[in-house]
C-alpha positions, 0 to 999 in steps of 0.5 A: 730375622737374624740372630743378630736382629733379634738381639738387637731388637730385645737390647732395644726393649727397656730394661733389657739394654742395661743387662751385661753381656753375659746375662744378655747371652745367657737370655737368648739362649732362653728366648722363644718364638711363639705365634697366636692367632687372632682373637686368642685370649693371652691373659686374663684374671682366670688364665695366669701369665705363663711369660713375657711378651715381646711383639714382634708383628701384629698387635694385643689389646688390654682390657680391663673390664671390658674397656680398652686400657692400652695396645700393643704392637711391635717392638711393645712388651707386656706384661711384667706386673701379671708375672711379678704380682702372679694375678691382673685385672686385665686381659690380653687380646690378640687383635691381629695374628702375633708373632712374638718372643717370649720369656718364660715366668720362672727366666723371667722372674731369675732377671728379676734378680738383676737390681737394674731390672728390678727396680725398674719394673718395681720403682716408684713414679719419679725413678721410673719416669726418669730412668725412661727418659734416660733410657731414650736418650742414651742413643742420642747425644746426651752431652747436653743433659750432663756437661759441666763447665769443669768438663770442658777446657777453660783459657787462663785467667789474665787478672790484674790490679786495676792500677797498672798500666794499660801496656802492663796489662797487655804484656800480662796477657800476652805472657799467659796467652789469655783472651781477655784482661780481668781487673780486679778492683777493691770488691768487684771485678771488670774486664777489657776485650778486644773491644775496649781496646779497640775503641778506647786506646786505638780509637779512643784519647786513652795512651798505653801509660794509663790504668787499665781499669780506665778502659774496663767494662763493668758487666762482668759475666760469670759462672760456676764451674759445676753449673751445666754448659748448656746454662752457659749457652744461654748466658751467652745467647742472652747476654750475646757475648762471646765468652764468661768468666768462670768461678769457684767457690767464688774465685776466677778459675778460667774464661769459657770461650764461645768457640769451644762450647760451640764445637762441644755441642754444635747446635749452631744457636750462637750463629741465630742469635748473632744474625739477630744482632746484626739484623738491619731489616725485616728481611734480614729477621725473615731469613731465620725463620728455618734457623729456629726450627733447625735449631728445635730439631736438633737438641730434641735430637740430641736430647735435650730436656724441653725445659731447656730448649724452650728456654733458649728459644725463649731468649733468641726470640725475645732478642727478636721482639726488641729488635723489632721494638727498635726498628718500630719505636723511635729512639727517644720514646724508647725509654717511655716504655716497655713492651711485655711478652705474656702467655706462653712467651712470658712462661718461657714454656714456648717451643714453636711460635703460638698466637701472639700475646703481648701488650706495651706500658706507656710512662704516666704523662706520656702522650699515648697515641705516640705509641699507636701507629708504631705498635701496630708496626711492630704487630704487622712485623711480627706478624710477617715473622711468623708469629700468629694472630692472637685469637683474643686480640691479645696484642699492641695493635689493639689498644685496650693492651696500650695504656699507662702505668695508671690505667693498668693499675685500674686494670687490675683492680677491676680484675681483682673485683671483677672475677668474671670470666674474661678478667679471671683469663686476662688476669691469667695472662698478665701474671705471665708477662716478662719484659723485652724492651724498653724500661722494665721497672714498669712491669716491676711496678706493676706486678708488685701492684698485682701481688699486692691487691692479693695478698691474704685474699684466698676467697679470690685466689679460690675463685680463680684456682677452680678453672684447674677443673675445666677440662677433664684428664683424658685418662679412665679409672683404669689408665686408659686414654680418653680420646675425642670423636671430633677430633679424629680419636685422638686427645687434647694435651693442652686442655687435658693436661698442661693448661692445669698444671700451669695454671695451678701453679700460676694461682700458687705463685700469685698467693704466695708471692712468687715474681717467676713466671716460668712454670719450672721455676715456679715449682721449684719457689714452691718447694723452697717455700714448703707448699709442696714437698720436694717428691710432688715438685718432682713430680709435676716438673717430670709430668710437665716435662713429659707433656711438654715433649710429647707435645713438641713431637705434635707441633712439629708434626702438626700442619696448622695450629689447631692440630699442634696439641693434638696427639694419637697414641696409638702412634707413640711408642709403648714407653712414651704412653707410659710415661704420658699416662704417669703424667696424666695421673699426677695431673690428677694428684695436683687437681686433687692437691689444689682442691683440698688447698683452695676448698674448691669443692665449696667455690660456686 
């Protein structure tokens, strides 16, 4: 290995990356190469640490007593808290002969001098859990993580009062070279595109003497100019426009137009979501299956946070559902309904497509077997769409989730009172429905229903709360990972960790109220209501945004479904077990938390 090779490898080993150049310099000055044999005992609670060590070939295993805490192969280091702390637990072994760098304790301890270092190996959760995801994503194109709206260039704002005429308007515009025409009227603003122009003055009866505010649209779309670009993506995709208004302090400052944030970032995801509009066929829908896919590995490689690729996934597929639901469900009935996405769908915390869970709310006094051959329509399309079967039948096709307004409201009080098994998940899955078609004040009238039938009954909400206590954290006393025989040694991140978190705060949201079904959002309603401190929220947002990530790497990966929540260790990087045993580890903070909040111990 050249010299060259060498420094690069310690630049790559977290926190060294971040020294200037010259304590770089003078560090590999200082550096050796050392080789051990296999089965040699590096550290243990009687043999004091003598250095820091970076693998270079072969592997060590920790152990603390006698069980298997973690292990280490090339490109790992270990182990700072034996120097810093001058005692451990635990014990290193060589597994197979190492060669390695290493960085002698009193070198060693002079970088501990070095703030950077130093509050990495010596700061708390939520820094070290941040400044490791950093730290991975600085090799990546991080724009996405922290571009602002201020950042990028804004077209002038053509504003004009809404009684000129339509030809002073346009002469206004050309002047100042904008896009589009703002109005402004006595308390709020519309705007005129090429659009309105297009089809109310070219094609329309208006002349070029009438006031512009005549041809103006109303649903003027906005956005701060400290909020992040990425959220004006989704504006974008969501809305599908082509541009949005930006404000200060309440005040029109600029246009962002699509084109410019789309050659900032370069995800193509404006192309997916205008083939979606555009769709005619189910052919058409059929083409963009590796678009999606596409368009997942590319902001995972630009290192977007999973909370923000799942939402934009989210919002092109709902896109999907109500094309769908517009191919399947004749324009009149339309409105005499509405179809919902619940699960992982309704949570937004969807990356690539699981099992289908969705379900249609037909108006009281509308006729109910109007709805049946085209539910199971749009079920066969969404099928050929690549979104899976639901295992629990937890579909339009089947009609115990078609009924009326009326019906599911005796749904839900049979669930309210029935607390077995099948009502505790089906109530679990009706908390996360979101609305994608149709007329969604039905949800709304529903879900207030819901919230209702629960509020001050803690005795039920107990009852429900306690499966947070199902699974087991696949972590031991001493943070090693607890892997399943039967499943090739490896472990469970949806059992193990993120269906308690979710669910936990899905119990929270139900008992204090909260409309939101995305679990990030949640957490955050429970930090503004003082259920839990701004820390914890922290915390499980990190620890969510971790398994999250780990388990998107998994799908990806994954041949089936089945295997997409299972993950090996031993094949992620030393930093990401880090980070996923510190997620692991405030999963069981939160067990402990809800608990203590719902006296579970007392619920049979």
């Amino acid at each position: 290995m050249s010299i060259r090779d060498q420094r690069k490898l310690i630049e790559s080993i977290h926190p060294f990356g971040l020294l200037s150049k010259e304590s770089m310099d003078a560090l590999m000055q200082k550096i050796d190469i050392a080789y051990y044999p296999s089965k040699t005992l590096l550290i243990s609670p009687s043999i004091s640490s003598i250095a820091f060590y970076i693998i270079i070939k072969g592997s060590v295993t920790e152990y603390i007593e006698d069980e298997v805490h973690d292990v280490y192969g090339a490109g790992d280091s270990f182990d700072a808290d034996a120097l810093i702390y001058g005692d451990t637990k635990a014990k290193f072994v060589v597994d197979e002969d190492l060669i390695c760098y290493e960085i002698k304790k009193e070198d060693f301890l002079d970088l501990m001098q070095d703030k950077k270092v130093q509050s990495y190996f010596l700061q708390d959760f939520i820094s070290r859990h941040q400044q490791l995801k950093e730290y991975e994503q600085q090799s990546e194109l991080s724009p996405f993580l922290i571009a602002r709206v201020s950042d990028i260039f804004l077209h002038p704002a053509c504003v004009v009062d809404a009684h000129i005429s339509i030809l002073e308007a346009l002469q206004r515009l050309q002047e100042l070279r904008a896009k589009v025409i703002i109005v402004k009227e006595e308390d709020a603003y519309s705007i005129v595109t090429d659009t309105n122009l297009r089809e109310r003055v070219l094609m329309g009866e208006n002349d070029i003497s009438k006031p512009i505010a005549s041809i103006a649209s109303k649903n003027l779309i906005t956005i701060d100019k400290e909020d992040f670009l990425f959220n004006a993506l989704l504006l974008m995709t969501h809305n599908g426009i082509k541009r949005v208004v930006v404000l200060e302090h309440e005040k029109i400052v600029g246009v962002l137009e699509q084109i410019d944030l789309l050659s900032y970032f370069a995800s193509h995801s404006h192309l997916v979501a205008v083939q979606i509009d555009k769709a005619q066929t189910l052919e058409d829908l059929k083409a963009l299956e590796q678009d999606f896919r596409n368009l997942i590995v590319t902001l995972r490689a630009k290192g977007v946070k999973v909370r923000y690729i799942t939402k934009l996934i989210a919002t092109l597929n709902f896109k999907i559902y109500k094309k769908v639901f517009e191919m399947c469900v004749s324009e009149e009935l339309q409105d005499k309904c509405a179809l919902i996405v619940m699960g992982s769908e309704g949570r937004e915390d969807q990356t690539l497509r699981s099992d289908q869970d969705n379900a249609l709310i037909i108006k009281n006094g509308v006729d109910k077997e109007l709805f049946s051959e085209p539910m199971m329509r749009l079920n066969n399309y969404l099928l050929e769409l690549g979104f899976p079967k639901c295992n629990g039948n937890v579909m339009v096709s089947n009609e115990f989730w078609r009924r009326d307004v009326t019906s599911y409201k005796e749904l839900i009080e049979k669930w309210t009172y029935d607390m077995n098994e099948e009502s505790v998940q089906n109530l679990s899955i009706f908390l996360d429905a979101k609305c994608v078609a149709g007329d969604c004040e039905l949800l709304h009238e529903l879900t207030e229903y819901l919230h209702g039938k629960f509020h001050a009954r803690d005795d039920v909400l107990a009852h429900i709360a306690k499966a947070v206590l199902n699974f087991e954290t696949p972590l031991t006393l001493f943070s090693g990972f607890v892997l399943e025989k039967e499943y090739n040694n490896k472990l469970d991140l949806k059992k193990g960790g993120i269906f308690a978190l979710v669910h936990g705060v899905r119990t929270l949201s139900l008992q204090y109220e909260i409309k939101a079904t995305n679990t990030t959002e949640r957490i955050k309603e429970l930090n503004n209501l003082g259920v839990i401190d701004k820390t914890f929220a922290t915390e499980l947002i990190e620890s969510f945004d971790t398994l999250s990530s780990v388990r998107l790497k998994a799908m990806l990966e994954a041949k089936t479904i089945e295997e997409a929540n299972f993950i090996n260790p031993r094949t992620l990087e030393k930093n990401q077990r880090d980070l996923l045993k510190d997620s692991f580890k405030i999963i069981n903070k939160f067990k402990k938390f809800m608990t203590f909040h719902f006296h579970l111990n007392m619920v049979v």
